[in-house]
C-alpha positions as CSV (number, residue, x, y, z in Angstrom):
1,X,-1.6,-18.5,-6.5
2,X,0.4,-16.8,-9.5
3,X,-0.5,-13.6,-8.4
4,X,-2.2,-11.6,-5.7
5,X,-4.1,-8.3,-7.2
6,X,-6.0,-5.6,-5.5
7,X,-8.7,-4.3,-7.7
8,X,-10.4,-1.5,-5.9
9,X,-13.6,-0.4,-6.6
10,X,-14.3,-3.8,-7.3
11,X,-18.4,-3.3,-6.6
12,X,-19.0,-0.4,-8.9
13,X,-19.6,-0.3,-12.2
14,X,-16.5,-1.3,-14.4
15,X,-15.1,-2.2,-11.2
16,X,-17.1,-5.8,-10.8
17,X,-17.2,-6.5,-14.6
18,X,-13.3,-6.9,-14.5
19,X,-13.3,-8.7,-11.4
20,X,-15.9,-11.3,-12.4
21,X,-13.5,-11.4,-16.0
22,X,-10.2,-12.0,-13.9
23,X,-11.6,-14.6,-11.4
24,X,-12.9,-16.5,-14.0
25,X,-10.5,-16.3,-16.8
26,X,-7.2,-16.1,-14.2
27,X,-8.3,-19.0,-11.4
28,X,-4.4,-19.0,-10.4
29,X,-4.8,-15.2,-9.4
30,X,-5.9,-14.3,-5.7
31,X,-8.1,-11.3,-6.7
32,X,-8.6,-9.1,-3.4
33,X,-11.8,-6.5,-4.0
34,X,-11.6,-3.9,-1.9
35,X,-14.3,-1.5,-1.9
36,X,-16.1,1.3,0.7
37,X,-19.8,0.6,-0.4
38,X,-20.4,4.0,-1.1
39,X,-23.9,4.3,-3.1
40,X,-22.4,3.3,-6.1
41,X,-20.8,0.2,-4.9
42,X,-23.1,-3.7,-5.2
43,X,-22.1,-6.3,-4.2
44,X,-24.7,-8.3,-5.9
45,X,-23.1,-7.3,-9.1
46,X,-21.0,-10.1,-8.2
47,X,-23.2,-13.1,-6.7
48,X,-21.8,-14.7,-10.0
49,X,-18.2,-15.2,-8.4
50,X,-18.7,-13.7,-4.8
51,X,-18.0,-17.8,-3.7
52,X,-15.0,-18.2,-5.8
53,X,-12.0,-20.1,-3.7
54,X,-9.9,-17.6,-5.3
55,X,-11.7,-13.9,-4.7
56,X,-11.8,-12.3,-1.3
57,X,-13.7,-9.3,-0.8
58,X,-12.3,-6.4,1.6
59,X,-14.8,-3.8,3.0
60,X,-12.2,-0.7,2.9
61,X,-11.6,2.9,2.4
62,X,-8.6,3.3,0.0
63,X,-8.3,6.9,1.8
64,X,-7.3,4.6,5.0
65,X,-3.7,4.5,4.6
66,X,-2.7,2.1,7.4
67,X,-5.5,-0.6,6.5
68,X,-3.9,-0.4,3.0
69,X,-0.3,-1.1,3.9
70,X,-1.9,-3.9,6.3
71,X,-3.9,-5.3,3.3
72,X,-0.6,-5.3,0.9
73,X,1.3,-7.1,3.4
74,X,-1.2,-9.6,4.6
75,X,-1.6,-10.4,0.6
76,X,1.6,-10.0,-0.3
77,X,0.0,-7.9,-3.5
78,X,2.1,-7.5,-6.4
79,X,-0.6,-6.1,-8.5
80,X,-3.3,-2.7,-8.1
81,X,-6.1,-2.2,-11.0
82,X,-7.5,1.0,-9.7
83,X,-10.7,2.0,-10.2
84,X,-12.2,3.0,-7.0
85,X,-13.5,6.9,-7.6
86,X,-15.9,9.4,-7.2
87,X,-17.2,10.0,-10.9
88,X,-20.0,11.7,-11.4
89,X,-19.9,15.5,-12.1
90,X,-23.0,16.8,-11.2
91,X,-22.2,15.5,-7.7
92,X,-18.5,16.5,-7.9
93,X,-19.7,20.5,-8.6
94,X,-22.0,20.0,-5.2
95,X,-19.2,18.6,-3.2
96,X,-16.1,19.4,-5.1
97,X,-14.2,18.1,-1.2
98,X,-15.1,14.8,-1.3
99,X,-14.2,14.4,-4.9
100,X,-10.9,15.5,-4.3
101,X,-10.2,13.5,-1.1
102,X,-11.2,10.1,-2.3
103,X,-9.4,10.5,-6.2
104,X,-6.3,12.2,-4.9
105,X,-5.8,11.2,-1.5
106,X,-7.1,7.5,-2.4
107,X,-4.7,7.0,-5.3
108,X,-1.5,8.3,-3.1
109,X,-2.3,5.9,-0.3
110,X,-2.3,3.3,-2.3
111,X,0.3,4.6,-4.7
112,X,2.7,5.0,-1.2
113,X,1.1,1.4,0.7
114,X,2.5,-0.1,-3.0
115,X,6.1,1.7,-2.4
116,X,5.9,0.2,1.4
117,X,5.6,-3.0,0.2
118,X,7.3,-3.6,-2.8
119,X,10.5,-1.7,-1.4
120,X,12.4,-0.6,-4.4
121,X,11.7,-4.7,-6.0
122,X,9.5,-4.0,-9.2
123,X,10.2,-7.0,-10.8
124,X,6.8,-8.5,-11.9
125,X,5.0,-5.4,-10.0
126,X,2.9,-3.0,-11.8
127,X,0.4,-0.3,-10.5
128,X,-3.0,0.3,-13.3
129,X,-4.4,3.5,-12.5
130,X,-7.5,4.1,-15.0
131,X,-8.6,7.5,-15.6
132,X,-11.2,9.2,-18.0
133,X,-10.8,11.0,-21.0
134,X,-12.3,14.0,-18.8
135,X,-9.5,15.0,-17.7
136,X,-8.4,16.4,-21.5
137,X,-11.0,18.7,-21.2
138,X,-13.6,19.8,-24.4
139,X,-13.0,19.3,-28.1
140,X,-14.6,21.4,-31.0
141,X,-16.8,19.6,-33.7
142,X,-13.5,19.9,-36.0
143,X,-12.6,15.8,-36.4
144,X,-9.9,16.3,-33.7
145,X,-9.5,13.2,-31.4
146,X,-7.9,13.3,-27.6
147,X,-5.1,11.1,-27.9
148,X,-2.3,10.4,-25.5
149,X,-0.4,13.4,-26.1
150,X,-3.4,15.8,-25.5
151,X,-2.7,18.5,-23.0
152,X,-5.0,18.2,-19.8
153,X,-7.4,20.6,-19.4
154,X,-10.0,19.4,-16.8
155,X,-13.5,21.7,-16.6
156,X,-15.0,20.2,-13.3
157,X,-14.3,19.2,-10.0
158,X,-14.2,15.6,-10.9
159,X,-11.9,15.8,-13.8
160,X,-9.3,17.9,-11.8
161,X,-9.3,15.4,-9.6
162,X,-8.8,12.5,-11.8
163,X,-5.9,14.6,-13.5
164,X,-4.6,15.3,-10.6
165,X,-4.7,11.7,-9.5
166,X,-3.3,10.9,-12.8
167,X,0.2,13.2,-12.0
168,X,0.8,11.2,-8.7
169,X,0.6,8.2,-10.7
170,X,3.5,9.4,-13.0
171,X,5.3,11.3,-10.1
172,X,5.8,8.1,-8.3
173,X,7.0,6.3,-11.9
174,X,10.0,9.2,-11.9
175,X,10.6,10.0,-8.2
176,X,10.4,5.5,-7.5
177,X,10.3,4.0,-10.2
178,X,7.6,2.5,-9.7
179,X,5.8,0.5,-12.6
180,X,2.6,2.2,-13.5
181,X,0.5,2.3,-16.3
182,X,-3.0,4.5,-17.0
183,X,-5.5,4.8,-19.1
184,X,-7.9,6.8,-20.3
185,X,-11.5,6.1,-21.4
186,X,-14.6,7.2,-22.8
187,X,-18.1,6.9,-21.2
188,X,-19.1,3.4,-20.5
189,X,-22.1,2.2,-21.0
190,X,-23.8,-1.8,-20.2
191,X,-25.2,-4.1,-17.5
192,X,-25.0,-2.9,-13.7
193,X,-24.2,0.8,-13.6
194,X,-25.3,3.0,-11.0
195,X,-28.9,4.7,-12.5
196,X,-27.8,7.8,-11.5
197,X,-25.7,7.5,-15.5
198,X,-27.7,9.0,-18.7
199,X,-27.9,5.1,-20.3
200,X,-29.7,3.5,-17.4
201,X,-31.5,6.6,-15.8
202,X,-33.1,7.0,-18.9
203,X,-34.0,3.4,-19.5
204,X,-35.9,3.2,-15.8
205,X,-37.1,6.8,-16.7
206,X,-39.2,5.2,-19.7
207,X,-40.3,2.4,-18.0
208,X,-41.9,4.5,-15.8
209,X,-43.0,7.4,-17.9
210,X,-41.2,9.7,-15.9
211,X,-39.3,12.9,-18.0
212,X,-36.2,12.6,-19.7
213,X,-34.0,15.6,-19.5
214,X,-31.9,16.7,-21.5
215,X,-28.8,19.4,-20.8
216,X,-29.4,22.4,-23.1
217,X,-30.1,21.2,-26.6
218,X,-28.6,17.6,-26.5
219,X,-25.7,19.1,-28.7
220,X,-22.7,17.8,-26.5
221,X,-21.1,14.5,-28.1
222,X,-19.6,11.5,-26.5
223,X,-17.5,8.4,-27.2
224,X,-19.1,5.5,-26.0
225,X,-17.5,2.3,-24.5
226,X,-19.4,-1.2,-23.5
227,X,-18.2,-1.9,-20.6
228,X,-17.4,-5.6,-21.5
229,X,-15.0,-4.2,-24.1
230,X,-13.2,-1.9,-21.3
231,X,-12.8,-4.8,-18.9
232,X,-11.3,-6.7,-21.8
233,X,-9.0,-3.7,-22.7
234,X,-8.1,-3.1,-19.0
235,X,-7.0,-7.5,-19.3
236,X,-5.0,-6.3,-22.0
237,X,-2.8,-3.8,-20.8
238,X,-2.8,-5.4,-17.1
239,X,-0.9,-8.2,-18.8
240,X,1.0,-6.6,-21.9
241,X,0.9,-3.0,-21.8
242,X,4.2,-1.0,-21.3
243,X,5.5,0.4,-18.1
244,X,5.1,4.2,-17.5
245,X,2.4,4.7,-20.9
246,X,-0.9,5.8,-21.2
247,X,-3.2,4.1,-23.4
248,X,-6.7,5.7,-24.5
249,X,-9.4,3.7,-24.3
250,X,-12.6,4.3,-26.7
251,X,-15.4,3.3,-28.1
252,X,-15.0,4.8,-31.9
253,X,-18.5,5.7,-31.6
254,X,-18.7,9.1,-31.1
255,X,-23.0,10.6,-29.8
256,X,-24.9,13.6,-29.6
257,X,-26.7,13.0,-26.7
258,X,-29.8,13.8,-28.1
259,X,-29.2,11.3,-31.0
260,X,-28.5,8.6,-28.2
261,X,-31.5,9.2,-26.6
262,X,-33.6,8.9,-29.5
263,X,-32.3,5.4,-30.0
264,X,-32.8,4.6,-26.4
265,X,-36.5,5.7,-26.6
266,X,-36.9,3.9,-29.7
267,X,-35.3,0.5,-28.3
268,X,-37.0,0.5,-25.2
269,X,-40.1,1.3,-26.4
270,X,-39.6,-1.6,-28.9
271,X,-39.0,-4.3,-26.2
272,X,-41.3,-3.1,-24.2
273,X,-44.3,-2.9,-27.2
274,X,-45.0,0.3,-27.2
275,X,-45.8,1.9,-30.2
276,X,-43.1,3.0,-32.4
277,X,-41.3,7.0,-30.7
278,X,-44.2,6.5,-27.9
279,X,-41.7,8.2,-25.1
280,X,-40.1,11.0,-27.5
281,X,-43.1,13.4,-25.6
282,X,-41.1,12.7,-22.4
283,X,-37.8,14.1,-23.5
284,X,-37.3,17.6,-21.4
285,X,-34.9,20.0,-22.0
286,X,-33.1,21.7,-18.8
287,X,-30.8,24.3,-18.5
288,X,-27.4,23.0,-19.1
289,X,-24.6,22.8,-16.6
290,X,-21.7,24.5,-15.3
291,X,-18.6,23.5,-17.4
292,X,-20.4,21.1,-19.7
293,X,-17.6,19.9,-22.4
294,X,-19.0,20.1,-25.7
295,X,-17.6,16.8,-27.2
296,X,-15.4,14.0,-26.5
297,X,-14.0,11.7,-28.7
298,X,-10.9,9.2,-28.2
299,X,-8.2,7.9,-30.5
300,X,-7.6,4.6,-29.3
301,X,-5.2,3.5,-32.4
302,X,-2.2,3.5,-29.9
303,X,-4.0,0.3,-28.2
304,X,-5.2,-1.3,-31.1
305,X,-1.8,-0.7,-33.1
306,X,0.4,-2.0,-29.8
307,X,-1.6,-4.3,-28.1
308,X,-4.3,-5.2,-30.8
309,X,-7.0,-4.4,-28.7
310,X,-10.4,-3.4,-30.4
311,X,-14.1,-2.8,-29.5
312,X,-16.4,-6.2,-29.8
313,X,-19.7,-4.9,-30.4
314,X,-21.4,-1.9,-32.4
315,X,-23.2,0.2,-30.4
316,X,-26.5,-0.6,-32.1
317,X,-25.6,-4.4,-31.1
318,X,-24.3,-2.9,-27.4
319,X,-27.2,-0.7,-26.7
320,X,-29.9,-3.7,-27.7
321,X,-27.9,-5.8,-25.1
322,X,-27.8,-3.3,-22.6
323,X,-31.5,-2.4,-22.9
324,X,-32.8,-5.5,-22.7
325,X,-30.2,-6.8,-19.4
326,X,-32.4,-3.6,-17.7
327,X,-35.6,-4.6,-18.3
328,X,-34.6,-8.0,-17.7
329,X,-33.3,-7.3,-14.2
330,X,-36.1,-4.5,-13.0
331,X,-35.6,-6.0,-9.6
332,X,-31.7,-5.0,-9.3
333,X,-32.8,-1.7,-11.2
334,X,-36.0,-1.3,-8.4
335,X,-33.4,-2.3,-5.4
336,X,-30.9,0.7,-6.9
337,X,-33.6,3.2,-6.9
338,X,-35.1,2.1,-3.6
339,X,-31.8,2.0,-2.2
340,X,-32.5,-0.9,-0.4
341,X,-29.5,-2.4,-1.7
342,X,-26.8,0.0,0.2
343,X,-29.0,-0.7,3.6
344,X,-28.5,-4.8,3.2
345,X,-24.8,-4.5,2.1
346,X,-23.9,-1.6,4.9
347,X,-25.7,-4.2,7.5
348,X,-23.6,-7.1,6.3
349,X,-20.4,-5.1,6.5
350,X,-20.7,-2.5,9.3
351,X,-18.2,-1.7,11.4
């Protein structure tokens, strides 16, 4: 093998689109997934490669400092994508600890477990933390974009993490020199994310005529980001991106939520053949949360001017093949919500 690349958080999300896209486009790399299985984490968002001769899949806590320096070692890795994290931020304002253990304390072990191994030699090294444009904090509705000189200015548990996270990535760049790059992105959106995320939840909601609710008025905008994009862009700057930079990653395609959900109800209702804003009636306002950022919106122009990097699809195109993947798969969806998933994968892997 070329190369041999940890890619934690392999199982989630993002995490298993960009492993499925390096396996397959890269079958000289050893690609080493190593993931904890927390809720979020599937494994059968990879039956597609899970049998590849060059993937190997390591059940692991990144907080486990000693099983990472044994895993660098045993793989000789000379490459970390690094998405393992706790993400969501209703969950991090309930249990602000666990956010802060697993983003910080996960990304210095394996920031120091890197040091360990590589020992000062960086030649043909590099450590790809990704962040989220969270961490930045809230912008007005003024046509301001973050870009990669914003200040950080995190509102909740999980973006002070993730900033926090972020510094230790750099620290170790000017204490070690180590070669480390980050980005930050926008919300993702597409096939296999946790339902627990506005996009899917509200998908299965519909389906099941269950309500759709909606934080205060539906004001607060987002940058959206299909995922297949991000695992392309994360390819990218893997390969070409400069040592010790950040890139921003987004979407140009800048939401009021309640404008998204309208165009989910309509498009699910569509492919389903209900008649034409049939689930508007379940759409539910609720009182909106503690340090809820009014907008979000990412200048990616650095990556597209640099590395000529741009999004594939338009949302409209994005959201159709995300709608239909859902109600396409309603037995992965029914396995999520069941959680019957996390029971045969913590079997498999226990201990």
């Amino acid at each position: 093998m070329n190369r041999n690349i940890i890619i934690t958080g392999g199982a989630g999300f993002i995490g298993s689109h960009v492993v499925c896209l390096f396996v397959n486009k890269y079958p000289d790399y050893h690609i080493i997934n190593v993931d904890k299985l927390t809720y979020a984490g599937n494994l059968a968002n990879l039956t597609d490669i899970e049998n590849a001769p060059n993937y190997t899949f390591i059940k692991a806590d990144i907080c486990d400092f000693d099983k990472m320096v044994s895993l660098f070692a045993e793989y000789n890795i000379d490459g970390v994508i690094h998405l393992a994290a706790e993400s969501h931020v209703d969950r991090s304002i309930k249990d602000p600890f666990t956010f802060a253990h697993t983003n910080v304390i996960g990304t210095l072990s394996l920031l120091q477990a890197a040091k360990n191994q590589w020992k000062g030699n960086y030649a043909d090294k590099r450590f790809y933390h990704i962040s989220t444009d969270e961490v930045y904090g809230s912008l007005q509705f003024d046509g301001t974009f973050f870009t990669e000189d914003t200040a950080y200015s995190p509102h909740s548990p999980y973006s002070a993490s993730k900033a926090s996270s972020d510094h230790f990535v750099r620290a170790f760049h000017d204490t070690y020199g180590m070669p480390t790059v980050i980005t930050n992105c926008s919300n993702n959106y597409g096939p296999y994310q946790f339902p627990e995320k506005l996009i899917p939840l509200f998908i299965n909601n519909i389906r099941h005529s269950k309500p759709l609710p909606v934080y205060g008025k539906g004001e607060n905008v987002r940058d959206w980001l299909y995922v297949v994009d991000h695992a392309r862009a994360i390819d990218v700057i893997f390969h070409e991106g400069k040592i010790a930079e950040t890139y921003n990653i987004g979407g140009f395609n800048e939401w009021k939520n309640i404008d998204l959900i309208k165009v989910i109800v309509k498009t699910v209702d569509r492919l389903l053949g209900n008649p034409d804003g049939h689930s508007l009636r379940l759409i539910t306002y609720v009182t909106d949360r503690a340090g809820h950022d009014l907008r979000y919106a990412i200048d990616s122009n650095k990556l597209k001017k640099e590395l000529g990097w741009e999004p594939s699809l338009q949302f409209e195109e994005g959201i159709e093949e995300t709608v239909r993947w859902y109600l396409d798969n309603q037995e992965w969806l029914d396995n999520i919500t069941s959680g019957e998933y996390e029971k045969y994968y913590q079997e498999m892997y226990k201990g």
